[in-house]
Legacy VTK file of the C-alpha trace (Angstrom):
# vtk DataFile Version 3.0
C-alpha trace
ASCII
DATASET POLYDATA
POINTS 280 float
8.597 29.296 4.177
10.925 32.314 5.401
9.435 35.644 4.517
10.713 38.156 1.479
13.490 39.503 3.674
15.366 36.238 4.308
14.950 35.333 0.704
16.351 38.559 -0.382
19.321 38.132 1.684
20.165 34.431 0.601
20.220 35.831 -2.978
21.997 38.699 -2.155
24.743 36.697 -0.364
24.844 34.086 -2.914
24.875 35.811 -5.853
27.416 38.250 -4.922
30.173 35.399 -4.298
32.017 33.043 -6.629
31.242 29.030 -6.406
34.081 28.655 -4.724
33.295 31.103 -2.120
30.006 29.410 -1.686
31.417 26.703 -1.179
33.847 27.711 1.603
30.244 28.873 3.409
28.815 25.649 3.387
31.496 24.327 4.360
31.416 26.761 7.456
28.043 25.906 7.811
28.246 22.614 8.753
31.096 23.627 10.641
29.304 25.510 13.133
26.025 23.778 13.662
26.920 20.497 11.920
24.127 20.333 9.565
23.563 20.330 5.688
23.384 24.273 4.502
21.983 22.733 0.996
19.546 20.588 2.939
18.627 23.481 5.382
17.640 25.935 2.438
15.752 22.850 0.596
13.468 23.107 3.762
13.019 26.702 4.035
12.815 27.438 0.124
10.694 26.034 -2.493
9.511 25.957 -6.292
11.745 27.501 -8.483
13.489 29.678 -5.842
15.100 26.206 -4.678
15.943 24.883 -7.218
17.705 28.201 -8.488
19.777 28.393 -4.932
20.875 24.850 -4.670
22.415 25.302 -8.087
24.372 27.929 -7.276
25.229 25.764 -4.001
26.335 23.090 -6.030
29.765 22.651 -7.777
30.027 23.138 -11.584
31.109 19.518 -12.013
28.940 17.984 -9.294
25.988 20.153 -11.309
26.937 18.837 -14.338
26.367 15.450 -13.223
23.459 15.781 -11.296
21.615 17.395 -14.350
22.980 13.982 -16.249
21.732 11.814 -13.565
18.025 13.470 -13.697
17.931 13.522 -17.202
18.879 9.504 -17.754
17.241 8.876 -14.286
13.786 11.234 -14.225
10.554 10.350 -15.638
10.974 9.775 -19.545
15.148 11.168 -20.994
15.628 14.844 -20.718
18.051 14.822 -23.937
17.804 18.442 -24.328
20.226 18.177 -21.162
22.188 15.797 -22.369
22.923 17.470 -25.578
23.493 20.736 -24.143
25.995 19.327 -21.821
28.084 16.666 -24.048
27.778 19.693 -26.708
29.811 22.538 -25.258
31.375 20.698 -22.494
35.595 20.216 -23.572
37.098 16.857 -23.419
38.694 17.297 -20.304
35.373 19.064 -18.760
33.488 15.552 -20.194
36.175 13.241 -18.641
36.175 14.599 -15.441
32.205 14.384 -15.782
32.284 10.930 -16.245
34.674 10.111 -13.464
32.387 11.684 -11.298
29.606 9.977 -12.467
30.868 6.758 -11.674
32.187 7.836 -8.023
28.962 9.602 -7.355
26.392 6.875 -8.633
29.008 3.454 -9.279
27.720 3.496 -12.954
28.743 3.892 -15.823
27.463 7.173 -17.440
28.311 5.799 -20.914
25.909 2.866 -20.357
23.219 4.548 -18.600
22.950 6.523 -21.658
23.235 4.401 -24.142
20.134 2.405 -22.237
18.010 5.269 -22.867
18.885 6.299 -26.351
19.446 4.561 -30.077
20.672 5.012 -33.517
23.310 7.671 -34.276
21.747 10.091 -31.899
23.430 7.035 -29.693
26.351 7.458 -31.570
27.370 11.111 -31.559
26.830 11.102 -27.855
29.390 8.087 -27.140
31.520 9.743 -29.343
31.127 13.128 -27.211
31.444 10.724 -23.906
35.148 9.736 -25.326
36.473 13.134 -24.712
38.777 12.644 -27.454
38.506 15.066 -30.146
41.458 16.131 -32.299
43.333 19.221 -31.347
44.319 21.407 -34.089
43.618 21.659 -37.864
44.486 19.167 -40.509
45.004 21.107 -43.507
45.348 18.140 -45.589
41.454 16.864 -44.433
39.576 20.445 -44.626
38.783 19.542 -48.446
38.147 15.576 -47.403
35.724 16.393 -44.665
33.629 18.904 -46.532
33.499 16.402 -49.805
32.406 13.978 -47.384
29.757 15.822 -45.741
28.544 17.148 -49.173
28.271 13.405 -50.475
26.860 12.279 -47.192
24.196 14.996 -47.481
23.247 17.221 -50.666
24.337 15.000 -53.069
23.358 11.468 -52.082
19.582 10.106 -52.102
19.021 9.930 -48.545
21.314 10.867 -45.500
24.635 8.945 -44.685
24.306 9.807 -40.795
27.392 8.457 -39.882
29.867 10.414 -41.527
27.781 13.179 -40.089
28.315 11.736 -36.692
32.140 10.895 -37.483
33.515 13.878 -38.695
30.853 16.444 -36.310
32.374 13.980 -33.114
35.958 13.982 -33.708
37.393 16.982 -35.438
38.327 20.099 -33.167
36.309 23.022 -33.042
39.043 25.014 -35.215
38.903 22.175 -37.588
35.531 22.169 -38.122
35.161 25.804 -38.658
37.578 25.910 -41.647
35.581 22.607 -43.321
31.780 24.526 -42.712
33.817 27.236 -44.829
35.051 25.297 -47.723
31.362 23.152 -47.151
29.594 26.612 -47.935
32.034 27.353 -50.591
31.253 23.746 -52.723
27.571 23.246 -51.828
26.269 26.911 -51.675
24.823 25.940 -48.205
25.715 26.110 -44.896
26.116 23.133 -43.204
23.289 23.956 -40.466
20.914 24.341 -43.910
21.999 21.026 -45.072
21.604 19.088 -41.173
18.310 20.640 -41.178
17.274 19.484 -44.231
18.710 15.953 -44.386
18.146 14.938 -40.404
15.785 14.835 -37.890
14.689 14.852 -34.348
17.418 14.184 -31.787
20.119 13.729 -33.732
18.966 16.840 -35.800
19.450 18.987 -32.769
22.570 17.350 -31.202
24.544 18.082 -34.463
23.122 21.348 -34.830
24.529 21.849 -31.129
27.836 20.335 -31.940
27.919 22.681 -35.167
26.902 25.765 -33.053
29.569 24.902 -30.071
32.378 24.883 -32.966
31.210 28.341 -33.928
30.691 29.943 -30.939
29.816 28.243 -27.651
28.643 31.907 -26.492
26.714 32.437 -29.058
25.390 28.636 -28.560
24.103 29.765 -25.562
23.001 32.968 -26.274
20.314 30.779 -28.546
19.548 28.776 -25.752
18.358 31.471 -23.300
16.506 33.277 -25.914
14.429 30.911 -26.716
13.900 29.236 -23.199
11.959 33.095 -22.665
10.757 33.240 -26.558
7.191 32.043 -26.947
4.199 31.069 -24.557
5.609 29.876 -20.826
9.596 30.096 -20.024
11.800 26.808 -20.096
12.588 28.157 -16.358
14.882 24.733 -15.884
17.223 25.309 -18.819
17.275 29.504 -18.087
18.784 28.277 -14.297
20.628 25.573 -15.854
22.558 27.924 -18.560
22.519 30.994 -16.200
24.106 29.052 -13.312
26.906 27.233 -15.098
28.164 29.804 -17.197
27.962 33.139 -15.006
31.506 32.398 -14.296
32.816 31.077 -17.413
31.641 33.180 -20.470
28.512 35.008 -19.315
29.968 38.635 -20.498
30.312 37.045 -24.232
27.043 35.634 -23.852
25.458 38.946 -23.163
27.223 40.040 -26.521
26.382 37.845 -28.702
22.696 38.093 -27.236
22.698 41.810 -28.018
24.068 40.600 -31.320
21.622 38.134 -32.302
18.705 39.243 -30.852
18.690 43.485 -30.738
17.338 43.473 -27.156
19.733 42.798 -23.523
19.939 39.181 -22.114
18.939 41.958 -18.486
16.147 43.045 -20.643
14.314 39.908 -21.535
15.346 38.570 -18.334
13.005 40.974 -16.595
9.858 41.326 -19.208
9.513 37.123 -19.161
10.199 36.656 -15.273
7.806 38.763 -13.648
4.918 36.822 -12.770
6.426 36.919 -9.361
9.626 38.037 -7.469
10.919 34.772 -7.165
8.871 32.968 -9.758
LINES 1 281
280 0 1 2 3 4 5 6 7 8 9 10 11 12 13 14 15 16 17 18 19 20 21 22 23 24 25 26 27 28 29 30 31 32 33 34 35 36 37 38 39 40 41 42 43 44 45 46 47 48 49 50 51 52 53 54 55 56 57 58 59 60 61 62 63 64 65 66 67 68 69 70 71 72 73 74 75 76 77 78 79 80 81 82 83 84 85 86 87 88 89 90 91 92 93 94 95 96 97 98 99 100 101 102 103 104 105 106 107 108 109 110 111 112 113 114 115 116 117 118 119 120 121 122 123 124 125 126 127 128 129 130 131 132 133 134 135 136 137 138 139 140 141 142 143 144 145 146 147 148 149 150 151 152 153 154 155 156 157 158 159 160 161 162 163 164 165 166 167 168 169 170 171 172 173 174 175 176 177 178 179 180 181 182 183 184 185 186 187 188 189 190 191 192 193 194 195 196 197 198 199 200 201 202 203 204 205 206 207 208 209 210 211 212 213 214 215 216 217 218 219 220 221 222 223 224 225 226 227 228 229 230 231 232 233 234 235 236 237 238 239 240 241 242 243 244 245 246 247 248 249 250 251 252 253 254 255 256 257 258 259 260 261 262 263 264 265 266 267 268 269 270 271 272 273 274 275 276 277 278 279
C-alpha cells in the first residue's frame, strides 16, 4: 500500500481532470513503461479507495457495462444496478450499451438478463433494452394513457401490470409528464401513490425509477445519493457509482435538487456520513 501522500496525489490528479483527460494519461502510461495504469493502481490501492479510482479510470460507457456485467454476473442479481442504469440511461446511451456488451463479453446483454429475472419486472427491462421510446408528445393519447393507467390500477380489482409496463416503457419522458398530470387530475393521486400501492418488489421500484427519470433524472438521482448515506451504514457502491457517472453530465442540477429535496448540501452529507476514515 503507498502511503497518504501518494494517495492524495492520485486523487488530486484524477479528480481535477475530465474522463477524457484521464484517459489520454493512461494512455501515456502505457506509453512510457508499457504497462496497465488501471492494473498498476489495482496493486497499489485497495478497499473502497480502488474501487473509487478505477471508476473514474474507466470510460462512462465501458462503466456502464461493467456495472451490468457484475450485476447479471456477481454472486446473486444486483437489480438495483440494473434499474438505475436502464432507468435514466437515453435510448441511444442504452444502444450503445448493448453494443458494447456484446463486443466486450460476445453475449447478448438482453439474454443474460432475461436469465436472471421474470415476470414484468422482465418485461419493463427488455422494453428499456430496445432503446426505442417515442420522441415527442401525442396529444391525442395523453387522455388514453392516463384512462388506461387509472383502469389498470385504482379502478380495477387487482393490478393490470402490463399496461403499466407498456405505456411507463414506451412513451417519451415529455409524454409521460403531461399523462401523470391529467392521471392526478382524474384519480386524485399521483401516479407514484397509485405504483406504490398496486405493485411490488422489483417491478415496484423499476417503475417508480422510470416515473422519477421522466420527472427529473436530477432529481432521480438526487434520491439516490440521499438515501445511499440516509440510515445505519452507507450504500458506498451506489454513492461511487452515481457520483462517478454523473460528475460530468448533470452533477450541478443534482446538487440543486438535493438542496431542494433534502434542506442540507449533497458537500454536506457527503462529509458527516464518510468520515470513518480519509479514504473509507
Amino acid at each position: 500500500m503507498k502511503n497518504r501522500t501518494d494517495e492524495d496525489a492520485i486523487l488530486q490528479l484524477l479528480t481535477a481532470r475530465s474522463n477524457t483527460q484521464r484517459q489520454e494519461i493512461k494512455n501515456t502510461y502505457k506509453t512510457l513503461f508499457g504497462k496497465d495504469l488501471i492494473n498498476d493502481l489495482k496493486g497499489e490501492l485497495g478497499g473502497k479507495f480502488e474501487s473509487l479510482i478505477v471508476a473514474l479510470m474507466t470510460p462512462p460507457l465501458a462503466y456502464d457495462v461493467t456495472s451490468l456485467r457484475d450485476a447479471i454476473k456477481g454472486a446473486g442479481t444486483d437489480e438495483k444496478v440494473l434499474i438505475e442504469i436502464l432507468a435514466s440511461r437515453t435510448a441511444h446511451q442504452v444502444k450503445e450499451i448493448v453494443a458494447a456488451y456484446r463486443k466486450e463479453y460476445d453475449d447478448n446483454l438482453e439474454e443474460d438478463i432475461c436469465g436472471d429475472t421474470s415476470g414484468h419486472f422482465k418485461r419493463l427491462l427488455v422494453i428499456l433494452l430496445q432503446g426505442n421510446r417515442q420522441t415527442g408528445i401525442q396529444e391525442g393519447n395523453i387522455e388514453a394513457d392516463a384512462q388506461a393507467l387509472f383502469k389498470a390500477g385504482e379502478e380495477k380489482y387487482g393490478t393490470d401490470e402490463q399496461s403499466f409496463v407498456t405505456i411507463l416503457g414506451n412513451r417519451s419522458a415529455e409524454h409521460l409528464r403531461k399523462v401523470f398530470d391529467a392521471y392526478m387530475k382524474m384519480s386524485g393521486f399521483e401516479i407514484e401513490e397509485s405504483i406504490q400501492r398496486e405493485t411490488s418488489g422489483n417491478l415496484r421500484a423499476l417503475l417508480l425509477a422510470v416515473v422519477k427519470c421522466a420527472r427529473s433524472i436530477p432529481a432521480y438521482f438526487a434520491e439516490s445519493l440521499y438515501y445511499a448515506m440516509k440510515g445505519a451504514g452507507t450504500d458506498d457502491a451506489t454513492l461511487i457509482r452515481v457520483m462517478v457517472t454523473r460528475s460530468e453530465v448533470d452533477m450541478l442540477d443534482i446538487r440543486k435538487e438535493f438542496r431542494r429535496l433534502f434542506a442540507c448540501s449533497l458537500h454536506s452529507m457527503i462529509k458527516v456520513n464518510i468520515c470513518t476514515s480519509k479514504y473509507y
